[in-house]
Structure formats: structure tokens, C-alpha cells
N, CA, C and O atoms as a CHARMM CRD file, in Angstrom:
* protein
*
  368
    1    1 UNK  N    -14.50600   6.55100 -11.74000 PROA 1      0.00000
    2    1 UNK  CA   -13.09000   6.22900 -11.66600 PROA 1      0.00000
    3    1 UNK  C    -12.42500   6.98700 -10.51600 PROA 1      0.00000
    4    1 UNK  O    -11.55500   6.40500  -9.86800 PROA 1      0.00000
    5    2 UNK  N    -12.77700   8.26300 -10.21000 PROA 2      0.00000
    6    2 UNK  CA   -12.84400   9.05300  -9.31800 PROA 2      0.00000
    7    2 UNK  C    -12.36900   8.54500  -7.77100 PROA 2      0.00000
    8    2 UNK  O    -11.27000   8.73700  -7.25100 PROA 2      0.00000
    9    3 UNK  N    -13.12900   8.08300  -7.39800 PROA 3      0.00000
   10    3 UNK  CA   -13.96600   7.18000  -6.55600 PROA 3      0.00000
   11    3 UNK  C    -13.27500   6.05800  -6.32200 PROA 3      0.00000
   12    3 UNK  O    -12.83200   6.00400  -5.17500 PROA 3      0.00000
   13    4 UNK  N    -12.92900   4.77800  -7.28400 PROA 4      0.00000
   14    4 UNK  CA   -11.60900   3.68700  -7.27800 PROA 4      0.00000
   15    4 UNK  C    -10.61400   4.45100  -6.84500 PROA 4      0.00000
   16    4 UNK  O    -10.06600   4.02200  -5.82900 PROA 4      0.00000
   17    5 UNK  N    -10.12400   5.63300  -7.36800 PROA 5      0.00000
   18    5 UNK  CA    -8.96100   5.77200  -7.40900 PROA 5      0.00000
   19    5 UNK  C     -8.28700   6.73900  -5.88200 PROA 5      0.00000
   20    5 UNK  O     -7.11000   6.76400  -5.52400 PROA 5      0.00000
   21    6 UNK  N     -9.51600   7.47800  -5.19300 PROA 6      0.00000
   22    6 UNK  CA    -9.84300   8.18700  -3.95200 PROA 6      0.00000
   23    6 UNK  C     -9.28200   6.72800  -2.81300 PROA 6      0.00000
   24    6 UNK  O     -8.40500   6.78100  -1.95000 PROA 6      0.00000
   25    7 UNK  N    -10.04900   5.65300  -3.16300 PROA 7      0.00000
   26    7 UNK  CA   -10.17800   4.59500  -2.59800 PROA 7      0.00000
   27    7 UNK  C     -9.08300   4.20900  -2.54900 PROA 7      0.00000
   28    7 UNK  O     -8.72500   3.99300  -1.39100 PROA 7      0.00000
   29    8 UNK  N     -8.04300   3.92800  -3.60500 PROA 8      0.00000
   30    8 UNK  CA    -6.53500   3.50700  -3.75800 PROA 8      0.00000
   31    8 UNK  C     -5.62000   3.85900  -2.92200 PROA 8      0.00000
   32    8 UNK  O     -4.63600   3.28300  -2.45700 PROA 8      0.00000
   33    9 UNK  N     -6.18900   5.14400  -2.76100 PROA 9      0.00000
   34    9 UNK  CA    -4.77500   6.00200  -2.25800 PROA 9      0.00000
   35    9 UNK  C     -5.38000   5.38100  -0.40800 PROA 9      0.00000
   36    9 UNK  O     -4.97100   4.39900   0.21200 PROA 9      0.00000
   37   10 UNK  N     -6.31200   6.28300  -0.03800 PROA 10     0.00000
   38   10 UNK  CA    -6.79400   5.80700   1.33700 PROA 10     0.00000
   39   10 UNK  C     -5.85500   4.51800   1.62000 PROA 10     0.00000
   40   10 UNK  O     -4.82000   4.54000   2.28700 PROA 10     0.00000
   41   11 UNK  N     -6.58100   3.07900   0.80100 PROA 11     0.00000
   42   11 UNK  CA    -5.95600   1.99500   0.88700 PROA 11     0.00000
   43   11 UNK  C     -4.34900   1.47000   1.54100 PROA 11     0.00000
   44   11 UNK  O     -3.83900   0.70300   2.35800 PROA 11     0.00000
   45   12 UNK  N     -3.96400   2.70600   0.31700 PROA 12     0.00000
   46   12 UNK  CA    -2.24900   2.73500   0.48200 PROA 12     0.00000
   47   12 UNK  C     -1.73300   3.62100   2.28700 PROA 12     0.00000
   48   12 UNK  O     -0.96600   3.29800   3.19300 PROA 12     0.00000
   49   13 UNK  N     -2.30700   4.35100   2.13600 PROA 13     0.00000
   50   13 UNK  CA    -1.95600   5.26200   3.82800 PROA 13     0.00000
   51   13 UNK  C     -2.40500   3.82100   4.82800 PROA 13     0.00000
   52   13 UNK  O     -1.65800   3.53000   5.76200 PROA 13     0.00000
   53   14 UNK  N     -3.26600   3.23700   4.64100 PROA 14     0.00000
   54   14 UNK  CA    -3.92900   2.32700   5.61200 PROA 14     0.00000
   55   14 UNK  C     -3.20900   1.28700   5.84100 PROA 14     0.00000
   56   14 UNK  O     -3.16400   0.84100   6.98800 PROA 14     0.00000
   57   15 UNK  N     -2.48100   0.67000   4.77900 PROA 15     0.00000
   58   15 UNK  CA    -1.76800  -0.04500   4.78800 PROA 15     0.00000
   59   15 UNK  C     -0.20500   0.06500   5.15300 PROA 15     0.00000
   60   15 UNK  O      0.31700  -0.84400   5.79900 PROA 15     0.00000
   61   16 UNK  N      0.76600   1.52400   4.60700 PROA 16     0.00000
   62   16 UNK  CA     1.56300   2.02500   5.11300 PROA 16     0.00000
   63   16 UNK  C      1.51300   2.22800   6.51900 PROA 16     0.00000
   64   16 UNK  O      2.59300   2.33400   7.10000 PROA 16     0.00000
   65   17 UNK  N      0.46800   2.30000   7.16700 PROA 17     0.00000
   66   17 UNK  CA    -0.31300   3.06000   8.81400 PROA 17     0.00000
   67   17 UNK  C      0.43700   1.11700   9.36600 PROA 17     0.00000
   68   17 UNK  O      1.44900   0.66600   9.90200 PROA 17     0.00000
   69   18 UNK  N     -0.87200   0.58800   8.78000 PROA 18     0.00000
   70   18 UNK  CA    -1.13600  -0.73800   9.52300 PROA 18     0.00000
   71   18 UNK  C      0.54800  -1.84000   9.02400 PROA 18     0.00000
   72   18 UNK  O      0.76500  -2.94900   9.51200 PROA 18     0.00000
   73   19 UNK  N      1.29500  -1.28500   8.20700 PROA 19     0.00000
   74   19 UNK  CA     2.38300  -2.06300   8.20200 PROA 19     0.00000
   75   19 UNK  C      3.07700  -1.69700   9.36200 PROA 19     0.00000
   76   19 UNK  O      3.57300  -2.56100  10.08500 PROA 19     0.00000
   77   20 UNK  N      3.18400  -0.16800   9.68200 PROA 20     0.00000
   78   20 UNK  CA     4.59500   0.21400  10.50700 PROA 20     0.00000
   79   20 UNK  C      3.94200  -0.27200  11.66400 PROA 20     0.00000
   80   20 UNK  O      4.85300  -0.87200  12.23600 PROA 20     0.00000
   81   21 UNK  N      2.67200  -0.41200  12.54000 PROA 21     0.00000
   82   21 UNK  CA     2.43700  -0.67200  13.62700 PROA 21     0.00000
   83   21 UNK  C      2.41900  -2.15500  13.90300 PROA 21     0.00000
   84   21 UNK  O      2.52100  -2.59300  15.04900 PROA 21     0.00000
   85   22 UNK  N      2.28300  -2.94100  12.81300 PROA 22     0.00000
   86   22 UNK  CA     2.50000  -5.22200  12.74400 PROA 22     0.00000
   87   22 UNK  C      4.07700  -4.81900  13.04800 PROA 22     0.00000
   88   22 UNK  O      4.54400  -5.41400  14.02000 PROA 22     0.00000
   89   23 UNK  N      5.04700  -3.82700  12.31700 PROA 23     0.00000
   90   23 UNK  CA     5.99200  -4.14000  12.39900 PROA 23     0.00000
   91   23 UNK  C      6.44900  -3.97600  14.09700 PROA 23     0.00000
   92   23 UNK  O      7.20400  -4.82200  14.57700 PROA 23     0.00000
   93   24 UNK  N      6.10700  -3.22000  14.65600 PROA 24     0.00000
   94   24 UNK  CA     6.38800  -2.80300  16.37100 PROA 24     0.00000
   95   24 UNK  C      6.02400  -3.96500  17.29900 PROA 24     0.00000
   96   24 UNK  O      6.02200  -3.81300  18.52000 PROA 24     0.00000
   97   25 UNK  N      5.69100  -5.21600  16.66500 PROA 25     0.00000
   98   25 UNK  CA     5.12600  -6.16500  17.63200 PROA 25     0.00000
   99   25 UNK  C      5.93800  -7.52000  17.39800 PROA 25     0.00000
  100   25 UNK  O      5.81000  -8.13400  16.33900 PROA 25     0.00000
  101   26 UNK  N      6.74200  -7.94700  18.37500 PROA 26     0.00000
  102   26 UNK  CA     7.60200  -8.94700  18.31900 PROA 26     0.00000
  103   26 UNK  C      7.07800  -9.89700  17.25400 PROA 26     0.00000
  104   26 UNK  O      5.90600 -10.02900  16.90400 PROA 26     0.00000
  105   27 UNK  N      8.76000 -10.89600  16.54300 PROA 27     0.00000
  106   27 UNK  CA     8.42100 -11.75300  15.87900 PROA 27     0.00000
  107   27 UNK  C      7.66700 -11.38500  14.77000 PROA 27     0.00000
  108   27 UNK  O      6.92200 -12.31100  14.44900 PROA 27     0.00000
  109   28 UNK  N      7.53600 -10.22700  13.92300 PROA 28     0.00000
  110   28 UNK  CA     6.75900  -9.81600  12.83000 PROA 28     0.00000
  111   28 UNK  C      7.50100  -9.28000  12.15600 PROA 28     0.00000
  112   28 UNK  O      8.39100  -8.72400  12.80000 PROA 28     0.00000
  113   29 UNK  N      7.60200  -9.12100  10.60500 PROA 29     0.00000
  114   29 UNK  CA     8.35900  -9.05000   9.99700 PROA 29     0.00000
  115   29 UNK  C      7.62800  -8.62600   8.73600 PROA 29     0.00000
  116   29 UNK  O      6.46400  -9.02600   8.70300 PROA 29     0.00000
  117   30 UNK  N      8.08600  -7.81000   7.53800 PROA 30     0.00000
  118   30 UNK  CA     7.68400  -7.42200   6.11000 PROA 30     0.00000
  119   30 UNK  C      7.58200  -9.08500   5.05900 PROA 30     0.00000
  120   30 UNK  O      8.56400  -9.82500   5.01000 PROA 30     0.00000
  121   31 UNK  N      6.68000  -9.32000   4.55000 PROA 31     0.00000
  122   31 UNK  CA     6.38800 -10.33600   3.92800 PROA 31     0.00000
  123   31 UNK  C      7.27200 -10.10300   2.49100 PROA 31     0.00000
  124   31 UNK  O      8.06800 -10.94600   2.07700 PROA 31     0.00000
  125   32 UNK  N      7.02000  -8.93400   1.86600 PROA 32     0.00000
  126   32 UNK  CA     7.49200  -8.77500   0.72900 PROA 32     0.00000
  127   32 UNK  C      9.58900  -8.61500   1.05900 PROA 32     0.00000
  128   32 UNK  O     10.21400  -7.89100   1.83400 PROA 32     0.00000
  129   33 UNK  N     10.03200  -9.60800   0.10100 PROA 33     0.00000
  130   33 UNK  CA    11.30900  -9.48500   0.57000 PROA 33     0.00000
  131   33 UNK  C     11.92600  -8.09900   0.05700 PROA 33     0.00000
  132   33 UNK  O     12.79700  -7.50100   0.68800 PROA 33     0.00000
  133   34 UNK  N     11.47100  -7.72100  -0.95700 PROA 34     0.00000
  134   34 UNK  CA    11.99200  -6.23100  -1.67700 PROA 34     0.00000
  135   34 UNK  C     11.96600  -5.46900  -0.83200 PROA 34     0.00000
  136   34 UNK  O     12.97300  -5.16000  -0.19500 PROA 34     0.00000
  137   35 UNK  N     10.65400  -4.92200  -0.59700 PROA 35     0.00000
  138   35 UNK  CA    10.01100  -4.03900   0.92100 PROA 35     0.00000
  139   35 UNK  C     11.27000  -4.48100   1.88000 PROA 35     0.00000
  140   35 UNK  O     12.31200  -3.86300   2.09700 PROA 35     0.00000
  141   36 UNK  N     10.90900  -5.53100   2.29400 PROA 36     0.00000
  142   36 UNK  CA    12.13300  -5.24000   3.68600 PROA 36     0.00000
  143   36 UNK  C     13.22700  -5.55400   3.49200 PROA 36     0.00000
  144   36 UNK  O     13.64900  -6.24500   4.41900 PROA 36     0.00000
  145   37 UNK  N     14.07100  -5.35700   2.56800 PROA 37     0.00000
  146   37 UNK  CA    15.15700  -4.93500   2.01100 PROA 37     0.00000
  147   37 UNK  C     15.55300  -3.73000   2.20800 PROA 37     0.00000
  148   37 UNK  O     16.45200  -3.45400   3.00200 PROA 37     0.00000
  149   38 UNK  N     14.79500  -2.70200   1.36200 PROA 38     0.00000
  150   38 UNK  CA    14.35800  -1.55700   1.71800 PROA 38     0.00000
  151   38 UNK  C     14.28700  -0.84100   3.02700 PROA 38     0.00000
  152   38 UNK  O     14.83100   0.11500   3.58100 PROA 38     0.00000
  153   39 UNK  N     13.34600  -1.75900   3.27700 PROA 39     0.00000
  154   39 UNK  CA    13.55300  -1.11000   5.39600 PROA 39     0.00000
  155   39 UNK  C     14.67600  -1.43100   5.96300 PROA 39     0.00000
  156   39 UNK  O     14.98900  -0.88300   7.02000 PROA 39     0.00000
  157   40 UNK  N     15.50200  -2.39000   5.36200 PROA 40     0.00000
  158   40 UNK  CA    16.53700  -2.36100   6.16700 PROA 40     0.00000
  159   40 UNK  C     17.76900  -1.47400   6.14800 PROA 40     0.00000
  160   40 UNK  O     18.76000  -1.45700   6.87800 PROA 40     0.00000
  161   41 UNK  N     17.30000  -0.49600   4.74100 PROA 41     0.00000
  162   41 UNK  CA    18.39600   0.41700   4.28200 PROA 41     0.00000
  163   41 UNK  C     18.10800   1.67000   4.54700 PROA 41     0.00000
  164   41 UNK  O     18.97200   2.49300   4.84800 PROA 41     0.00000
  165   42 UNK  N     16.41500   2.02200   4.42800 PROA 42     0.00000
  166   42 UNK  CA    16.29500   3.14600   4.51700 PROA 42     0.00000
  167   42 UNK  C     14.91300   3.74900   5.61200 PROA 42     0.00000
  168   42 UNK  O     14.37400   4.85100   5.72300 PROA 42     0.00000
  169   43 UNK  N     14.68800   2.31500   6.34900 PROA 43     0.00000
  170   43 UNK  CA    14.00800   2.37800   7.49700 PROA 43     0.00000
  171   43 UNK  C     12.55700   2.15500   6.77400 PROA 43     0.00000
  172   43 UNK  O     12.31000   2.34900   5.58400 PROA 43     0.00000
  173   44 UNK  N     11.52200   1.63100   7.94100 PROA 44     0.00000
  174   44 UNK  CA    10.00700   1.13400   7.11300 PROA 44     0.00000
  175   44 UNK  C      9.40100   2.63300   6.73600 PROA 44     0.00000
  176   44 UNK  O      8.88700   2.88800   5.64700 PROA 44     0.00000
  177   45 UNK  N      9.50700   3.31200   7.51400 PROA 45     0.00000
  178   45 UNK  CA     8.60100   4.81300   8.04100 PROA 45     0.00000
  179   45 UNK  C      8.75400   5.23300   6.08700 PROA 45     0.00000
  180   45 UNK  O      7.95500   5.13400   5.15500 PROA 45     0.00000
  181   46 UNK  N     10.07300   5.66700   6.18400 PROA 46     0.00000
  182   46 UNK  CA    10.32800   6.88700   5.10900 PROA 46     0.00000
  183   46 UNK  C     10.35100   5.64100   3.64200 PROA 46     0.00000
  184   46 UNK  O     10.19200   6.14600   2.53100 PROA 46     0.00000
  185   47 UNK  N     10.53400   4.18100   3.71400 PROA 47     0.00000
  186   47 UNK  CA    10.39400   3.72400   2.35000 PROA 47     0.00000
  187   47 UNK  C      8.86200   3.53500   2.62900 PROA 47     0.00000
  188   47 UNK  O      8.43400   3.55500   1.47500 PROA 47     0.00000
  189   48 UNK  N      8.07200   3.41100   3.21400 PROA 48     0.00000
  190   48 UNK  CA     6.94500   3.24500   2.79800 PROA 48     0.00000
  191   48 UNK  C      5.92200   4.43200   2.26300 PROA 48     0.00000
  192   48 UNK  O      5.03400   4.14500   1.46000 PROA 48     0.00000
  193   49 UNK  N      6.14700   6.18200   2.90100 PROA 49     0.00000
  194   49 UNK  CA     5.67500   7.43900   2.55300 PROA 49     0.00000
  195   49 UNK  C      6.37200   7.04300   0.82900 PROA 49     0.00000
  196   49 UNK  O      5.54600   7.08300  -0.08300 PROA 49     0.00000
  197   50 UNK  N      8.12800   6.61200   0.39100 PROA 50     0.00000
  198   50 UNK  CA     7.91800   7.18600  -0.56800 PROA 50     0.00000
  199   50 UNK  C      7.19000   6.28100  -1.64500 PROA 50     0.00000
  200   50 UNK  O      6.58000   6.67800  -2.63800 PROA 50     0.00000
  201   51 UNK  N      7.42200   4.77000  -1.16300 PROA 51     0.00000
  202   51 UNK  CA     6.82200   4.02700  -1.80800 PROA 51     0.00000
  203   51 UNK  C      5.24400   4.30300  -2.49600 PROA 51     0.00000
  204   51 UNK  O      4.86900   4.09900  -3.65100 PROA 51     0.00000
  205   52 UNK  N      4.52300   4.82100  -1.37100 PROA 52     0.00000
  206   52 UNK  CA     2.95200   4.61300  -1.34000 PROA 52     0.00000
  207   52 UNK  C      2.61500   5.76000  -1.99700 PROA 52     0.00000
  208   52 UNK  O      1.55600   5.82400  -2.62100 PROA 52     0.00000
  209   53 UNK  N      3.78600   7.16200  -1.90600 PROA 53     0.00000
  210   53 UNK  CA     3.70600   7.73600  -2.64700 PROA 53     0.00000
  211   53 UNK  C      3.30400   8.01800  -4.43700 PROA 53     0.00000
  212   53 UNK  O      2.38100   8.53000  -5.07100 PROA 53     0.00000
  213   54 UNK  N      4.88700   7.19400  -4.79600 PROA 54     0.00000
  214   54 UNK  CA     5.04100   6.87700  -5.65500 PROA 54     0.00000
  215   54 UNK  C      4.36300   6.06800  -6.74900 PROA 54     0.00000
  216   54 UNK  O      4.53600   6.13800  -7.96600 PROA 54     0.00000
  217   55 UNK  N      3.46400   5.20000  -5.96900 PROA 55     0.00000
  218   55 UNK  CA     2.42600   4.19400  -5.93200 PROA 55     0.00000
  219   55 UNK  C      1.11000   5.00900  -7.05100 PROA 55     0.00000
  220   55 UNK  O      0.61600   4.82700  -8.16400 PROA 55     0.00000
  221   56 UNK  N      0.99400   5.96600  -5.89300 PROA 56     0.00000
  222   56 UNK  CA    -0.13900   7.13000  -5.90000 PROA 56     0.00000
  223   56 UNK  C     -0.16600   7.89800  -7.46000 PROA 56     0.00000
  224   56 UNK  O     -1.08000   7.82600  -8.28100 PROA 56     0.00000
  225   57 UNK  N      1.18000   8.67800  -7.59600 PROA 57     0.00000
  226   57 UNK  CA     0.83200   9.14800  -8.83000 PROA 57     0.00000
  227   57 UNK  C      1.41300   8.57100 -10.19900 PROA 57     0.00000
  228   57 UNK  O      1.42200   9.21500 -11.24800 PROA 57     0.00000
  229   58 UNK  N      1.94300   7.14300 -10.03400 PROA 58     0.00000
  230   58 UNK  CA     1.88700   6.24000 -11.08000 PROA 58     0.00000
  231   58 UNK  C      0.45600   6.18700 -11.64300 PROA 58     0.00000
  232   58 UNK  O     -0.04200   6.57400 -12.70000 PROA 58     0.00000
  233   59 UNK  N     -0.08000   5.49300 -10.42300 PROA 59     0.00000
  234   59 UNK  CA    -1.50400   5.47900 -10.79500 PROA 59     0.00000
  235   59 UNK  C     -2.85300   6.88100 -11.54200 PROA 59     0.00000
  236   59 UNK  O     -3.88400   6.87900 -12.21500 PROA 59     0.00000
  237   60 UNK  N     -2.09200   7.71900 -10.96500 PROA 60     0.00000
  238   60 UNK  CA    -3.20500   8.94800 -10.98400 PROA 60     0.00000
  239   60 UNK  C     -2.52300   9.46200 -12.52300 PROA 60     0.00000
  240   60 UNK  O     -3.21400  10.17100 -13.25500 PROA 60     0.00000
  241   61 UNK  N     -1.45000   9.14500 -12.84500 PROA 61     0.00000
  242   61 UNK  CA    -0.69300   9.59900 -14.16200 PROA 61     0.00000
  243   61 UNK  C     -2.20100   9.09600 -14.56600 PROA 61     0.00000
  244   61 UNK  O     -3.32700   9.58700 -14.63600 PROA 61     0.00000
  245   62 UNK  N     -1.29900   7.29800 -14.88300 PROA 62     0.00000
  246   62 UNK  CA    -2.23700   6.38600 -16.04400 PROA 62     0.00000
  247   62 UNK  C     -3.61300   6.59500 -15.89600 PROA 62     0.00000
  248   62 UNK  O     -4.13200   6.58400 -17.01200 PROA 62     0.00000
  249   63 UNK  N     -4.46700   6.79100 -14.96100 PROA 63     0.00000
  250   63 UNK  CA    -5.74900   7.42200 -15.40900 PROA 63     0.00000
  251   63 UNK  C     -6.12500   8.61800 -16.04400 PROA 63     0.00000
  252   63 UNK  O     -7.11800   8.89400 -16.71700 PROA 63     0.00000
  253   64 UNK  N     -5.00300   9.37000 -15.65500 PROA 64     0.00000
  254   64 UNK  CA    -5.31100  10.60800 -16.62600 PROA 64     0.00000
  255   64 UNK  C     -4.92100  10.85100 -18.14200 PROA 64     0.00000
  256   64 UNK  O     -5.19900  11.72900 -18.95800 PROA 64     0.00000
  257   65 UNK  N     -3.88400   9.28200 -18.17700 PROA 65     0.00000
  258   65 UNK  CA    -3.83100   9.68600 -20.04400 PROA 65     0.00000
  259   65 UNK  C     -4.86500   8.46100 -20.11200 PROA 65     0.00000
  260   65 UNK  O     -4.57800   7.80500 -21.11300 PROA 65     0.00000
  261   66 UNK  N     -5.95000   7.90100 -19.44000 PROA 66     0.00000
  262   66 UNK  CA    -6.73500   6.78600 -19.84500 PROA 66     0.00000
  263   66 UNK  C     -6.18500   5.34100 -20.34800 PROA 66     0.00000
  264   66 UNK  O     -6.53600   4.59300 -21.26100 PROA 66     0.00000
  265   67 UNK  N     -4.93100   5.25900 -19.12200 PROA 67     0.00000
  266   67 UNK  CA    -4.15000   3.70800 -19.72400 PROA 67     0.00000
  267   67 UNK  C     -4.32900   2.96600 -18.59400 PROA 67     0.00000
  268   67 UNK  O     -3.60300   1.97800 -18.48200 PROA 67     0.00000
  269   68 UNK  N     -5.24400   3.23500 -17.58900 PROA 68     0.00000
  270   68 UNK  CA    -5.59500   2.46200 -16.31900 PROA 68     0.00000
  271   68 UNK  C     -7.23000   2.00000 -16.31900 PROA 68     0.00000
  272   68 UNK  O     -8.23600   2.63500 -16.00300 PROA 68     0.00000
  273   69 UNK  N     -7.08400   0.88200 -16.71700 PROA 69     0.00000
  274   69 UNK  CA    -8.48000   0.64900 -16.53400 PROA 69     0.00000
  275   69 UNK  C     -9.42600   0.06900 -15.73000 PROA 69     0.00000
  276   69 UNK  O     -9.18000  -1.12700 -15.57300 PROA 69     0.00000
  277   70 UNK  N    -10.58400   0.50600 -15.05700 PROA 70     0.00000
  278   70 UNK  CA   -11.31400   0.68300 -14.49000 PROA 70     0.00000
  279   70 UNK  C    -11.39300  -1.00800 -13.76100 PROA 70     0.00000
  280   70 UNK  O    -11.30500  -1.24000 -12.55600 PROA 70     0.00000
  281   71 UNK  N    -11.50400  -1.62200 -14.41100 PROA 71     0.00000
  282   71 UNK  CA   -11.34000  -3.06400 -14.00000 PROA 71     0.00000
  283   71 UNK  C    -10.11000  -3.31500 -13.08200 PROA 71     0.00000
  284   71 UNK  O    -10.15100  -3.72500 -11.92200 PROA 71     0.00000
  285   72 UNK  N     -9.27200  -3.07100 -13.63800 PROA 72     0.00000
  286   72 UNK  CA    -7.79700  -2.86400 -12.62100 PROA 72     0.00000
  287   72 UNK  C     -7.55300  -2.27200 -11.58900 PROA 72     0.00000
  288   72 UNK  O     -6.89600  -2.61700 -10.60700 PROA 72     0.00000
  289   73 UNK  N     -8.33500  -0.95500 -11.91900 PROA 73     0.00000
  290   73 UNK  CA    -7.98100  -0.09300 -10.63100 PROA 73     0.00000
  291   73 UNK  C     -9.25900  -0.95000  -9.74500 PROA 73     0.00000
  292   73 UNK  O     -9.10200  -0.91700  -8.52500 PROA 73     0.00000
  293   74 UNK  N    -10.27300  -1.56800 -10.15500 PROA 74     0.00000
  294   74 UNK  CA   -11.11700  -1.97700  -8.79200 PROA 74     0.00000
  295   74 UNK  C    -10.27400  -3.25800  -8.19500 PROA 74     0.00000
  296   74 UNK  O    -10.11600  -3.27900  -6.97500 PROA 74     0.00000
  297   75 UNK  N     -9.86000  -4.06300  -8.79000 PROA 75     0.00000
  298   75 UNK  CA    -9.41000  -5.30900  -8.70000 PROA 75     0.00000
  299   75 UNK  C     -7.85800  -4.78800  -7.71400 PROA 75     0.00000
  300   75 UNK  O     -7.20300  -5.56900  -7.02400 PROA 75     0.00000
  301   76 UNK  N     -7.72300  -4.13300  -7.79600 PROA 76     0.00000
  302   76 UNK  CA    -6.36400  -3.59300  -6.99300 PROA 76     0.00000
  303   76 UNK  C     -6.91600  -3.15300  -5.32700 PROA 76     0.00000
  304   76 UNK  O     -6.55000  -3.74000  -4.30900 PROA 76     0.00000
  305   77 UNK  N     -7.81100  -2.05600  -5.37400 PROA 77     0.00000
  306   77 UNK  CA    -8.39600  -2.11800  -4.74000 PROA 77     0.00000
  307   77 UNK  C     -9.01200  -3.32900  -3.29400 PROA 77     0.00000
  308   77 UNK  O     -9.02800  -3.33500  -2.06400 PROA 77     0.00000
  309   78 UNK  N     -9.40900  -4.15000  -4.34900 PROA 78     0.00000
  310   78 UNK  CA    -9.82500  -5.18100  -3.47500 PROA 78     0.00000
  311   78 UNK  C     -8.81400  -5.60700  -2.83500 PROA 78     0.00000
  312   78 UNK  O     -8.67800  -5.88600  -1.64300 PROA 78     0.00000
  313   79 UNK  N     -7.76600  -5.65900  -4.12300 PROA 79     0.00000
  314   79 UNK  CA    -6.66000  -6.94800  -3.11300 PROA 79     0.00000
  315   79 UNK  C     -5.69000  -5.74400  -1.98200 PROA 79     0.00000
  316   79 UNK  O     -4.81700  -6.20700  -1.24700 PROA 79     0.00000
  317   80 UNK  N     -5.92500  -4.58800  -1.99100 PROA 80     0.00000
  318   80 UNK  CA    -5.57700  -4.15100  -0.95700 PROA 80     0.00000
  319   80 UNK  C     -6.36400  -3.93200   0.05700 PROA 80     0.00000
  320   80 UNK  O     -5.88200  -3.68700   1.16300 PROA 80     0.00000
  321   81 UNK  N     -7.58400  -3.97900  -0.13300 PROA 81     0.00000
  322   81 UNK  CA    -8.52600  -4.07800   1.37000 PROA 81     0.00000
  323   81 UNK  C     -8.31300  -5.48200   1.94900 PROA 81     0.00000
  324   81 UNK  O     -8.79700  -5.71800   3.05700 PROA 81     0.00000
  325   82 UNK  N     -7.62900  -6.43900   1.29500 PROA 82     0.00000
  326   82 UNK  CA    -7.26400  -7.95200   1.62900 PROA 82     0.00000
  327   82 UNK  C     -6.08000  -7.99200   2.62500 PROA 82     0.00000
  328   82 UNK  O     -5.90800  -8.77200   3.56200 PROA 82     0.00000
  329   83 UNK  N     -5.10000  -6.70000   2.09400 PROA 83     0.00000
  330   83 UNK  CA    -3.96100  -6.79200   3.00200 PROA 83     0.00000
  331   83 UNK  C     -4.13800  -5.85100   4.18800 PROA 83     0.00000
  332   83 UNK  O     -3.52100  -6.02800   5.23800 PROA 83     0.00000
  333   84 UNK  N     -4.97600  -4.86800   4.00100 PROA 84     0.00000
  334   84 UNK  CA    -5.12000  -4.03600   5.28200 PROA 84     0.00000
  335   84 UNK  C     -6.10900  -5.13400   6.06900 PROA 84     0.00000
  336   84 UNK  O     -6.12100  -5.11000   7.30000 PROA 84     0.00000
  337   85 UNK  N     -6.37200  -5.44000   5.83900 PROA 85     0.00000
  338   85 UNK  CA    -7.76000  -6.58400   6.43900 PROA 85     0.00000
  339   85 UNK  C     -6.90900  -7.26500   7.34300 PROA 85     0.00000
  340   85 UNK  O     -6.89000  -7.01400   8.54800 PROA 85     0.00000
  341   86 UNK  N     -5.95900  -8.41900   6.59900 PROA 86     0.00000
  342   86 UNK  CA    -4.36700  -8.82000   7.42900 PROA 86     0.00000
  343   86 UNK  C     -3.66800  -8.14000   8.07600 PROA 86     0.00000
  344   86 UNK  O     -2.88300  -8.67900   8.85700 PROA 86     0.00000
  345   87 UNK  N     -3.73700  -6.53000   7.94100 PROA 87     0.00000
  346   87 UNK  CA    -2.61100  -6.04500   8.46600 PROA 87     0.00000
  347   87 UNK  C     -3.30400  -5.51500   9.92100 PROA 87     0.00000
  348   87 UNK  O     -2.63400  -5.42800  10.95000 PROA 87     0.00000
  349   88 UNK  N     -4.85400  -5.14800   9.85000 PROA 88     0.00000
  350   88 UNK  CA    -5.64800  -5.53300  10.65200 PROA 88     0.00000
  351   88 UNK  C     -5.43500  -6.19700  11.76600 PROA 88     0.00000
  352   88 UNK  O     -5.13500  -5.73800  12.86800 PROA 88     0.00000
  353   89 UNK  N     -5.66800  -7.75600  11.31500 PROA 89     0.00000
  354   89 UNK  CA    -6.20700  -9.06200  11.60200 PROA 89     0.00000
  355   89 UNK  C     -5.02900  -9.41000  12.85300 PROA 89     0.00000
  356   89 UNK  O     -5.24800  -9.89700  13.96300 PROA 89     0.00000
  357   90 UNK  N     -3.38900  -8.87000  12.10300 PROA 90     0.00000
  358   90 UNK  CA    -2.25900  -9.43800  12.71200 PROA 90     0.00000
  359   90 UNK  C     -2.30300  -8.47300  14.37000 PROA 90     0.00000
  360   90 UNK  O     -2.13600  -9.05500  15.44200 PROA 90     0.00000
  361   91 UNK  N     -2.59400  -6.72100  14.24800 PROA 91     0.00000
  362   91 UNK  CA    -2.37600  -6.10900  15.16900 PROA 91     0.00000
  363   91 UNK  C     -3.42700  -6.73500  16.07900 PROA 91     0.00000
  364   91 UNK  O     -3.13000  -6.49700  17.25000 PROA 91     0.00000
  365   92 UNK  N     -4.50500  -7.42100  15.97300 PROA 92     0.00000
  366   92 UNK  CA    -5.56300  -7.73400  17.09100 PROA 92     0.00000
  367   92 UNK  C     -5.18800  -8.63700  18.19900 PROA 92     0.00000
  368   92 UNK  O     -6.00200  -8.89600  19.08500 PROA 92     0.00000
């Protein structure tokens, strides 16, 4: 679980990393309308540290009282190597 959850966080910096730099390139924009709501109030940089933050020890709570399960945390996982993959895909 260790290991998923090491993976999560990475995920989240990678994706926080690879959002703010799609965002520096004309014509690109935050997909999630909440998110860039957000950036528009309190800038991408600092809502995304606290977001991804926040993200982080939601998650690291619920594994430690054992209400996150292992299936979830991989399945999350994936679908964020899906968006860094895109977030990737867009800077190339």
C-alpha cells in the first residue's frame, strides 16, 4: 500500500509540475472548470501546491485508519498517470 500511495503523491507533483507548464503555452487552458476558477482567484501555482497538498493527506489519513482501499488507491493512480501522460502529450 506503501508503494500505491508513494506513487500518488509523485503523480500529484507531476501533474501540478506538468499543469502549470500546458498552462504557459498559448490557447491552453485548465479543463476542470472548478480548478480554473480557482486559478483565477488565487493563481494556478499556489491553488495547485494547496490543492495537491491537500489531496495528499486526505489520502494518507484514510489509509492509515484503513478506509482507503487498495483497489482505489491503484485505480487512482492509473487514472493519474493518464493525465500526466496528457499533460505530457500537450507540452510536446
Amino acid at each position: 500500500m506503501f508503494s500505491l500511495f508513494a506513487l500518488f503523491c509523485a503523480l500529484q507533483a507531476f501533474d501540478a509540475i506538468t499543469t502549470i507548464e500546458c498552462l504557459k503555452l498559448p490557447n491552453r487552458f485548465e479543463a476542470n472548470p472548478v480548478m480554473r476558477k480557482l486559478f483565477s482567484i488565487f493563481g494556478a501555482t499556489p491553488t495547485l501546491i494547496i490543492v495537491k497538498l491537500a489531496v495528499c493527506i486526505i489520502i494518507g489519513t484514510l489509509i492509515l485508519l484503513n478506509k482507503m482501499p487498495m483497489l482505489m488507491l491503484g485505480v487512482s493512480d492509473i487514472c493519474y498517470m493518464w493525465v500526466v501522460y496528457n499533460n505530457i502529450k500537450e507540452l510536446k
